[in-house]
N, C-alpha and C positions, 0 to 999 in steps of 0.2 A: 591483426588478431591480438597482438601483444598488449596495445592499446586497451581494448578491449577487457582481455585478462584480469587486466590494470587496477580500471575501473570497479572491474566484479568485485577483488580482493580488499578494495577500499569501500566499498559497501558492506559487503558481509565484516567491515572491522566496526564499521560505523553504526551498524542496524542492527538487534537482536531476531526480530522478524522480518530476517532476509531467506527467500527460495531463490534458487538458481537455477536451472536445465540446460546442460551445456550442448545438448543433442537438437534443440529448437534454440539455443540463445536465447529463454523468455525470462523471468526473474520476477518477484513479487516481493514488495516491503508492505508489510501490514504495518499500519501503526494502530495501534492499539487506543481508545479513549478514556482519559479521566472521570471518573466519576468520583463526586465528594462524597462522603460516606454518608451524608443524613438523603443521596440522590438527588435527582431532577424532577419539582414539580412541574405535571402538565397539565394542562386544560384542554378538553375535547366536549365541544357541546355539555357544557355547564358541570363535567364530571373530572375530578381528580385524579390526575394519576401519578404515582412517583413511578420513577424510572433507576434502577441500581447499577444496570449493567446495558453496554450496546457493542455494536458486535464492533470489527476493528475497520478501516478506511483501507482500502485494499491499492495500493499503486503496480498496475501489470507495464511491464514494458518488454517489447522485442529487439534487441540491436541486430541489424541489418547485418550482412557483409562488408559494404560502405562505411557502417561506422565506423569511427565520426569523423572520418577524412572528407566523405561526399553528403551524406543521408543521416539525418535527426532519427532517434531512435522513435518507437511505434509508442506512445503510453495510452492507460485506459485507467481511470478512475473509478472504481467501484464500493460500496458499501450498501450492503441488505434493506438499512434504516433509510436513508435517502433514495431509495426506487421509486 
């Protein structure tokens, strides 16, 4: 579990959008996306769209018991815009 602890403390020094839950071991680093200030043109069926803002890449992970002596931690990739 010290390992572990370790880990957490070098994340959260590393990441501003760092969550932790020490009662499930789960943790979440958002990373947040750049957008250039004039945005992202898009095209959908012949129509323009700028884009200013997208929401952030969501990294969930659960460390096991085992970790990381036996068992890879759980990860899950999420983000709104890519569904």
């Amino acid at each position: 579990m010290e390992r572990q602890n370790d880990e957490i403390a070098a994340l959260e020094s590393i990441y501003d959008h760092f969550r932790f839950t020490d009662s499930d071991r789960t943790g979440v680093i958002s990373i947040p996306i750049q957008i250039p200030e004039n945005g992202i043109q898009l095209i959908t069926e012949n129509v323009k769209h700028i884009v200013n803002f997208l929401p952030p890449v969501n990294l969930t992970f659960t460390l096991h018991e085992d970790y990381p002596m036996k068992l890879p931690p759980k990860l899950s990739l999420s983000c709104a815009w890519l569904d």
